[in-house]
Structures are given as C-alpha cells and as structure tokens.
DRENDO-1510 file (C-alpha; in Angstrom, 1 decimal, always signed):
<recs>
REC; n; res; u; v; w
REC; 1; UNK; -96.0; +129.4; +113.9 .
REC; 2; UNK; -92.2; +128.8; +114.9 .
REC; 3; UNK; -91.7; +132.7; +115.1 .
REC; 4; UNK; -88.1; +131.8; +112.9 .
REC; 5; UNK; -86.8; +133.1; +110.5 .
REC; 6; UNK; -83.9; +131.5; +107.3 .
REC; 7; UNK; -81.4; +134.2; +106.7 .
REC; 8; UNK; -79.1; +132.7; +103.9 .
REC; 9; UNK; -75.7; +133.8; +104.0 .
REC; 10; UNK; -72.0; +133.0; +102.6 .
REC; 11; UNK; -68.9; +132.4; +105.7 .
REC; 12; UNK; -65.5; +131.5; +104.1 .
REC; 13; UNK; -66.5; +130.3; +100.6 .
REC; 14; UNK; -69.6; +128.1; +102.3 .
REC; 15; UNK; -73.5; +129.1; +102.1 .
REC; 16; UNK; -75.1; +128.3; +104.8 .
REC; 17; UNK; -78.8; +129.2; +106.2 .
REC; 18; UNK; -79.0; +130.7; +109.7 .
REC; 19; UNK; -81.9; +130.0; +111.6 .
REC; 20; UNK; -82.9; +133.2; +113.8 .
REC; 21; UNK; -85.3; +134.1; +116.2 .
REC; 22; UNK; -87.6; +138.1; +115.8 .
REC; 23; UNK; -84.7; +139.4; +117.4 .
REC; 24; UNK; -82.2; +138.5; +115.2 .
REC; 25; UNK; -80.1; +136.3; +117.2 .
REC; 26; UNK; -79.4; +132.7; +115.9 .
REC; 27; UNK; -80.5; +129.7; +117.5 .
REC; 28; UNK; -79.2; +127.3; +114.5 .
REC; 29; UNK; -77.7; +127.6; +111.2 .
REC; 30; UNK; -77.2; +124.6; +108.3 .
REC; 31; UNK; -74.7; +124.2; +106.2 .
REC; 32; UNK; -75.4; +122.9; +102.9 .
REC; 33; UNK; -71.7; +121.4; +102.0 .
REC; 34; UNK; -71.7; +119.2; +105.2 .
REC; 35; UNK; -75.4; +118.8; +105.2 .
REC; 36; UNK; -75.0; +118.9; +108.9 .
REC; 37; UNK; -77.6; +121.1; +111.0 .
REC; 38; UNK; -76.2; +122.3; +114.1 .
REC; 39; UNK; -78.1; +123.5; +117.2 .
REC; 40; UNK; -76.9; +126.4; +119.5 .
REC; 41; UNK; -80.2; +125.3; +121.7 .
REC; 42; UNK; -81.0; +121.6; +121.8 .
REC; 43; UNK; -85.0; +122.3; +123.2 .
REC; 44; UNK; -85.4; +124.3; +119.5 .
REC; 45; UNK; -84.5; +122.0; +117.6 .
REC; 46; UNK; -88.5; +120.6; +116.3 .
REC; 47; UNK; -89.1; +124.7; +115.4 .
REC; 48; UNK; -85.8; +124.8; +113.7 .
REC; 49; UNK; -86.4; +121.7; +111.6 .
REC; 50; UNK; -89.6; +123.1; +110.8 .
REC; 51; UNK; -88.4; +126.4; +109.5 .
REC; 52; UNK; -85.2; +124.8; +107.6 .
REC; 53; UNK; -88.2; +121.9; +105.9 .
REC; 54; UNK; -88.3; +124.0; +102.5 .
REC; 55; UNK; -84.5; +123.9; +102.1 .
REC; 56; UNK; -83.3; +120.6; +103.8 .
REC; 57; UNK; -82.8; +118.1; +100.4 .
REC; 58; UNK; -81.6; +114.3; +101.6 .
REC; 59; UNK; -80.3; +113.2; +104.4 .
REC; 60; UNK; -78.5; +115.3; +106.9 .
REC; 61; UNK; -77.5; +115.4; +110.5 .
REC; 62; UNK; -78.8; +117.0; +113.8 .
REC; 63; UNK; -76.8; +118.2; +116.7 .
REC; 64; UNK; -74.4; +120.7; +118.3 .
REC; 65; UNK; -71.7; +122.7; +116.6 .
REC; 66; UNK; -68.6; +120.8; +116.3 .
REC; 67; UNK; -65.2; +122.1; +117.9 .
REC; 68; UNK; -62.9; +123.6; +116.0 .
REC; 69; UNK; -60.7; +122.1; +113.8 .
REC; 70; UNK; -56.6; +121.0; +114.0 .
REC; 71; UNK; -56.2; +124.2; +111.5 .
REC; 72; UNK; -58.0; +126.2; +113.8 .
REC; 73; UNK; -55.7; +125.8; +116.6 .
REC; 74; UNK; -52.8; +126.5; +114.7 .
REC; 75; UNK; -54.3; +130.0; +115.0 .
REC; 76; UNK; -52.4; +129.5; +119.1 .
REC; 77; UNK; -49.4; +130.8; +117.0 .
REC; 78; UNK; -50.9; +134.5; +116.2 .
REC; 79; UNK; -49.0; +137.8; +115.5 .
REC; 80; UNK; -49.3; +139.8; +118.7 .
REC; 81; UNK; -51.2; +142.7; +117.0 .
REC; 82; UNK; -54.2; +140.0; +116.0 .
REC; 83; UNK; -54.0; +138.2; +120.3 .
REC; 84; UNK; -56.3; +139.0; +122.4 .
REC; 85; UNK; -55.6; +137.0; +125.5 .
REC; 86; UNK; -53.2; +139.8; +126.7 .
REC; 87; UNK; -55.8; +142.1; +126.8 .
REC; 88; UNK; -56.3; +143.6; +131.0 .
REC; 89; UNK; -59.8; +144.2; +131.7 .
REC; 90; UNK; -61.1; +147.3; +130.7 .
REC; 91; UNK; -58.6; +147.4; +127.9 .
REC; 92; UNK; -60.3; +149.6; +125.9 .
REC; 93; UNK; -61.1; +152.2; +128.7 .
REC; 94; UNK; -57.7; +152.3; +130.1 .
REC; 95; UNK; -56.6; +153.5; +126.0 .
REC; 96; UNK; -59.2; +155.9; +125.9 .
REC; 97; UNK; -58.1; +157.8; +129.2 .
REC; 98; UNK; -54.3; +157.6; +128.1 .
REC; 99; UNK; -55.2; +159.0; +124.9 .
REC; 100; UNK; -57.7; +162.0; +126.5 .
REC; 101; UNK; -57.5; +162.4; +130.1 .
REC; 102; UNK; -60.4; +164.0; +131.8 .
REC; 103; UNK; -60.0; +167.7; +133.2 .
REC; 104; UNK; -58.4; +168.0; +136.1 .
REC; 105; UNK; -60.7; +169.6; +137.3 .
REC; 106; UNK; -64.7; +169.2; +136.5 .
REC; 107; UNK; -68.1; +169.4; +138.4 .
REC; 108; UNK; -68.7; +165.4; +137.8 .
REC; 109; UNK; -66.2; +162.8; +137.8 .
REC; 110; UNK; -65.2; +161.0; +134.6 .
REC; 111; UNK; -67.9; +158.3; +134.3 .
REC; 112; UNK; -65.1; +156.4; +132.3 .
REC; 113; UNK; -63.3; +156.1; +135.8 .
REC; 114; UNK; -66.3; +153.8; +137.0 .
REC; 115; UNK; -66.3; +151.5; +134.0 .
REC; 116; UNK; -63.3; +150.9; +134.2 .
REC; 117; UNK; -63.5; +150.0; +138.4 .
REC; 118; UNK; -66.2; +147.6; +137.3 .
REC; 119; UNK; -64.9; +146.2; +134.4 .
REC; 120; UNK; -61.2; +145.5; +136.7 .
REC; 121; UNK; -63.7; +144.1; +139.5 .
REC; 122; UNK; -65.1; +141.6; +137.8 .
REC; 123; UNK; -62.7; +141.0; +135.4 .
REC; 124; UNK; -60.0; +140.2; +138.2 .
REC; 125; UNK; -62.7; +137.8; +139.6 .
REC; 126; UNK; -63.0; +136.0; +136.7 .
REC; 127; UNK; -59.5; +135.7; +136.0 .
REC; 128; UNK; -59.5; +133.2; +139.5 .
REC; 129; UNK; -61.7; +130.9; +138.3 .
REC; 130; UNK; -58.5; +130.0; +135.6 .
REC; 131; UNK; -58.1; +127.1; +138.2 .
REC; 132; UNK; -60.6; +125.7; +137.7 .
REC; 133; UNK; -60.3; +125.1; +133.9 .
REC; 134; UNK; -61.9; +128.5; +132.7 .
REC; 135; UNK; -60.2; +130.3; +130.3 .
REC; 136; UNK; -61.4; +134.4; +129.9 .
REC; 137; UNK; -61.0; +137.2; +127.8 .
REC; 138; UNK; -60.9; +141.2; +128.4 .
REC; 139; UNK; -62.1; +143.9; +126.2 .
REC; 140; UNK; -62.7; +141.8; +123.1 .
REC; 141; UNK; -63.3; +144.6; +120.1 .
REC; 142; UNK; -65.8; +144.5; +118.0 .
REC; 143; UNK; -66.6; +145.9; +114.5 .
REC; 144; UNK; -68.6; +149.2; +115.0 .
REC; 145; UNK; -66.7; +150.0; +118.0 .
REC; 146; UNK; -68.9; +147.7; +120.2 .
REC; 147; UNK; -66.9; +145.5; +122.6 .
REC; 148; UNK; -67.3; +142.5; +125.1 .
REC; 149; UNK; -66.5; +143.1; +128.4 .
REC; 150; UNK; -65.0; +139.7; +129.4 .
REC; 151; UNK; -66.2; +136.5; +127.6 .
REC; 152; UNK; -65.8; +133.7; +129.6 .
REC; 153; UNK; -65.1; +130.1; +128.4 .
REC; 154; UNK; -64.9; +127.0; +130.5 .
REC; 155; UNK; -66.6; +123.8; +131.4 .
REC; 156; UNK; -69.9; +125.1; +131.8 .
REC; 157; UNK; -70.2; +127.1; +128.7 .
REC; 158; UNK; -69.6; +130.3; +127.1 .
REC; 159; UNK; -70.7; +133.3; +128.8 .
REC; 160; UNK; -70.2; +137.3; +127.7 .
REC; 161; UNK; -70.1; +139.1; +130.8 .
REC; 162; UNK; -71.1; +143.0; +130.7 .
REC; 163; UNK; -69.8; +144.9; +133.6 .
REC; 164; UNK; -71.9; +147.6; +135.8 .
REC; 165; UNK; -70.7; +150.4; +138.2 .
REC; 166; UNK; -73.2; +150.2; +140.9 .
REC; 167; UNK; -71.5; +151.8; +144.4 .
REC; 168; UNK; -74.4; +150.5; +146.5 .
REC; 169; UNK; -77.0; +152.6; +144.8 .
REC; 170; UNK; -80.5; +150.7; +144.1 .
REC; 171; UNK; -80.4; +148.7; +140.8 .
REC; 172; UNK; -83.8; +148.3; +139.1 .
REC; 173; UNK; -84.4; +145.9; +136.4 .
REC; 174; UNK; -87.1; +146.1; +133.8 .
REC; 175; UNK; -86.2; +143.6; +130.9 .
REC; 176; UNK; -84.2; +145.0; +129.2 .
REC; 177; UNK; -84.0; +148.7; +130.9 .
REC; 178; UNK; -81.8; +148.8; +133.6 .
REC; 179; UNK; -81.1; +152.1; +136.0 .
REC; 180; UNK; -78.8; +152.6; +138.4 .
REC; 181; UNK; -79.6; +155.1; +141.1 .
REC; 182; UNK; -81.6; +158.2; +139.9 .
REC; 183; UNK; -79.5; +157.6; +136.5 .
REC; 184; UNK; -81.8; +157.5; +133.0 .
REC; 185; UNK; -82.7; +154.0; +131.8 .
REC; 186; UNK; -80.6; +152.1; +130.0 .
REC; 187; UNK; -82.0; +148.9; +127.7 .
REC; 188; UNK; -78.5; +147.4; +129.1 .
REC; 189; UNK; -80.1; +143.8; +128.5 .
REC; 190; UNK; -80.9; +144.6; +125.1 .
REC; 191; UNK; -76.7; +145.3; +124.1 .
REC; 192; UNK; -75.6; +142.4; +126.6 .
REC; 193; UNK; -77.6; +140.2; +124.2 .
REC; 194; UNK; -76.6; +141.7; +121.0 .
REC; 195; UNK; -73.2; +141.1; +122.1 .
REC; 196; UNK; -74.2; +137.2; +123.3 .
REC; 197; UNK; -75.4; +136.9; +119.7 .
REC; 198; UNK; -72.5; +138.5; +118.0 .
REC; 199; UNK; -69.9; +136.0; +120.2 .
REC; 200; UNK; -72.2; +133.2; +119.1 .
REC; 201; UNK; -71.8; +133.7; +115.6 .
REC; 202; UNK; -68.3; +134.1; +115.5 .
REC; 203; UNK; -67.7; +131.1; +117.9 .
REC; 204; UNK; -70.4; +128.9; +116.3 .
REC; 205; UNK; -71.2; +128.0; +119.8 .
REC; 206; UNK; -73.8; +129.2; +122.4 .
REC; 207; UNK; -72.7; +131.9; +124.0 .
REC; 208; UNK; -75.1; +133.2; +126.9 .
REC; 209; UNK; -75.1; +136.7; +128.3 .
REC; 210; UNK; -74.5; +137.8; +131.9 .
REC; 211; UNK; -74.6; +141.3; +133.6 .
REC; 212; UNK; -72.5; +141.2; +136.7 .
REC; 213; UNK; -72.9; +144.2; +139.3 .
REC; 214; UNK; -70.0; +145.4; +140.3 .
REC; 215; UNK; -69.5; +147.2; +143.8 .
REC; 216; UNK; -72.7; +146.5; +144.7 .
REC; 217; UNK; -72.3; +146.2; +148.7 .
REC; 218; UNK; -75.5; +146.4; +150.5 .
REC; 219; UNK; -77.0; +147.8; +147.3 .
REC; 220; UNK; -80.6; +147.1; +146.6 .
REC; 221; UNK; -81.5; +144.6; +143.5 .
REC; 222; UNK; -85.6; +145.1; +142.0 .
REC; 223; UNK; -86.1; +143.1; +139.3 .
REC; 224; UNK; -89.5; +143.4; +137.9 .
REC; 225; UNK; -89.1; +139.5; +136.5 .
REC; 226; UNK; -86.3; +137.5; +135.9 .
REC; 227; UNK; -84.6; +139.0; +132.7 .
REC; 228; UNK; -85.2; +136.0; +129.8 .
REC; 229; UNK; -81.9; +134.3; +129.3 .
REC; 230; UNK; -80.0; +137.3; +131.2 .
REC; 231; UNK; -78.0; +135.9; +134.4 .
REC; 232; UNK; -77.8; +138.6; +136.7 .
REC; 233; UNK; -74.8; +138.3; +139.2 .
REC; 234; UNK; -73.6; +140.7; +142.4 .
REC; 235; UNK; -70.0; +140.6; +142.4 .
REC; 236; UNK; -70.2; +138.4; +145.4 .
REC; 237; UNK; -72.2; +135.8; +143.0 .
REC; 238; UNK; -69.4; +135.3; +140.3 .
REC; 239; UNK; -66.8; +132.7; +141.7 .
REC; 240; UNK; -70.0; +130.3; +141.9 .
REC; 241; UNK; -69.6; +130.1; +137.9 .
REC; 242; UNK; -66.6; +127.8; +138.6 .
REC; 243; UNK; -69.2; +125.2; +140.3 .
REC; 244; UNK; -70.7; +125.2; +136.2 .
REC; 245; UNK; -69.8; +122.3; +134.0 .
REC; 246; UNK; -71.6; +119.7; +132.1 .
REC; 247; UNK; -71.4; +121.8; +128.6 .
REC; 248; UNK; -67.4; +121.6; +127.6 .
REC; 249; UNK; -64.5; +119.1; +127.8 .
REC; 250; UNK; -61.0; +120.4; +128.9 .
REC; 251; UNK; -60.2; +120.3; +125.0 .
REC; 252; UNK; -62.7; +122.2; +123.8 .
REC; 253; UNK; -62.5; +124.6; +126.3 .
REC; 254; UNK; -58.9; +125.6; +124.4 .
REC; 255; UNK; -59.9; +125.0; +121.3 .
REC; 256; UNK; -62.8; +128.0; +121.5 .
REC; 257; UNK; -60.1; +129.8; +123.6 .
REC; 258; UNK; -57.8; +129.8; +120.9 .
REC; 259; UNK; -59.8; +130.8; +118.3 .
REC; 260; UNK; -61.5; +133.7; +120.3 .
REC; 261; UNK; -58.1; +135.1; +121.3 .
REC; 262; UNK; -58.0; +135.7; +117.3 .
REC; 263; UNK; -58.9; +139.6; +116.6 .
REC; 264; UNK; -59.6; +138.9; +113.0 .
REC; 265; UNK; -62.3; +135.7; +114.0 .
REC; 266; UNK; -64.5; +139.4; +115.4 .
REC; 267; UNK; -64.3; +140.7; +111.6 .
REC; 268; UNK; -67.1; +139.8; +110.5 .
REC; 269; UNK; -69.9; +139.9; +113.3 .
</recs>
C-alpha cells in the first residue's frame, strides 16, 4: 500500500486528479487535457503511478511541473490592490496594531509586538539574499485569514518560512509541538506544513516549509528528532540558503515570483 490518495478536482475549466498523501498535502496531480503527470517529489513518483493506474488511459508524460506560461507573466503588470511584492514583513501585524493598539498600560506585553520583531528579523534577512538571485515575499494572505510569513523563491527552491519569537528562552521540539520557554505547546510544524501545502498548490511547484528562530542568541535548541521535511534554522543559519541552488533557473525564478506576487493566485487554496 502507497498510503495515496486521488482527490479529483476542477482548476480554471480543467479536471485534474491530485495525488495526496494521509495528510492531505499533494505530492502530484495529473491533468487529463495535457495528459501530462507532474511530480512535486521525483522519489514518489512509482507510488504515484500506482495510485493514478485506474485513471491513466493512453499515453502520457512523467515529470516536474512546468513554469508558468508567457500569459502568466503578463500578470507583472497587476493593479496595486492585487501586488504583493510591496508587502514589509509582518505586514499583516503591523495593520492589526494600527487598527487596535494595545493598552497603554497592561500586566503582559502585547505578544503581537514579538511576532512582529521575528517576522522583521528574518524577514530583513531574507530580503539580502536578493543578490544572490532570490526573490521573497512578506505576509502573503491567505483565505481563512491564514498567512505565510515570507515565501522564499530562488535557485534552490521554494521555501515558506514561519517566523518564531524566541529571546534566548529554550526551544523544544517534538514533531510537530513546538514550546518556547514555559509557554503551552504549540503543533507549530503542523500549520508551517499546511501552509507549505497550500503554496504548493497554488504555485504548482514544491514548496518546502522552514521554521526560522528568531532572536535566539545563546538560546537552547532540543529537538526530540529531526522534524520530517521541516528545516529548522537560528537566525544565524538563514543567509546559508543563498549557498542553495540546483532546483530553479534565473527565469523561472521570476516567472513563480510573478505569479506569487498575484493576491488573487491565493483565492483558491
């Protein structure tokens, strides 16, 4: 047993039959028009086969999503309430605390003020690997009222990247809890994936998940095992993404840029 699952669904007038693991995130989908089968993870592709056998009818084709198309990049030329690439990091947090400031005064700090520290820390780190032929996003919304922290795009992949607040407090990791200090447990992997998934599906491209501690100074990192597929980075750790590559060309590299600076390509994920 493959432990996949074919989920049939209809994306801009075309059926196609998305291949997902227990969890619900995709690892392939096929598209009946094209009759083209493409991979988000090459080393799946006997299981996938396996599970798309009952509906595959002649020939078709094997391999990784293709880059978007001329008509997709048109989309560089968007309406400024549907771009994205403006966004600061911690967009969404700095709105929130414009729109309802905490008390002046209150026993415990505004826990808002921390995510957004994080979420500037490592999205200002990010924003220097640009020179390197990254290209990243801040505070990409979400239906539901979910967002990605920074997705990150460049010649080693596509990476979301959830920010945490840490302030040298001990970080303890038990796929997928996560807890910060003498805070409560938070299955923090478990959303960082969802939001992996989410990005993958609207990109139709791999998109792998990262939590990056921010602040962490001499902090102390337990991780019970390595989290599966979950990069964990210190804040010290993230310029060594630039070293990546492999995975994109310069082109498509702008291409996914451009169409994930769309607001409305998030509609529907």
């Amino acid at each position: 047993m493959t432990g996949l699952r074919v989920v049939p669904t209809w994306r801009q007038g075309n059926e196609r039959l998305y291949v997902c693991l227990a969890d619900g995130r995709n690892v392939a989908w096929y598209d009946r028009d094209s009759a083209r089968v493409n991979l988000l993870s090459e080393d799946r592709e006997e299981d996938v086969l396996d599970a798309l056998a009952p509906f595959l009818t002649g020939p078709f084709t094997v391999g990784p999503p293709p880059v978007p198309t001329p008509a997709e990049l048109a989309r560089l030329a968007l309406h400024p309430d549907d771009d994205l690439a403006p966004n600061r990091p911690g967009e969404a947090l700095r709105i929130s605390l414009d729109r309802d400031p905490a008390p002046a005064r209150r026993l415990r700090a505004d826990a808002r003020h921390r995510a957004l520290a994080a979420e500037r820390t490592v999205g200002e780190a990010l924003d220097e690997l640009e020179g390197a032929g990254w290209r990243v996003l801040h505070s990409v919304p979400l239906p539901g009222g979910a967002r990605i922290h920074h997705l990150l795009i460049g010649p080693g992949g596509l990476f979301c990247v959830g920010a945490l607040a840490v302030r040298r407090q001990r970080v303890r990791i038990a796929d997928p809890m996560v807890v910060v200090g003498r805070a409560e447990p938070v299955p923090l992997l478990r959303s960082i994936r969802s939001d992996a998934g989410r990005a993958s599906f609207a990109l139709t491209a791999e998109v792998r998940p990262v939590l990056a501690l921010a602040g962490t100074g001499a902090a102390e990192l337990a991780v019970a095992a390595p989290p599966r597929d979950v990069r964990v980075l210190r804040e010290a750790d993230l310029p060594g993404l630039a070293r990546l590559g492999g995975v994109l060309k310069p082109a498509d590299v702008e291409a996914l840029h451009a169409l994930a600076r769309d607001r409305r390509t998030w509609l529907q994920v």
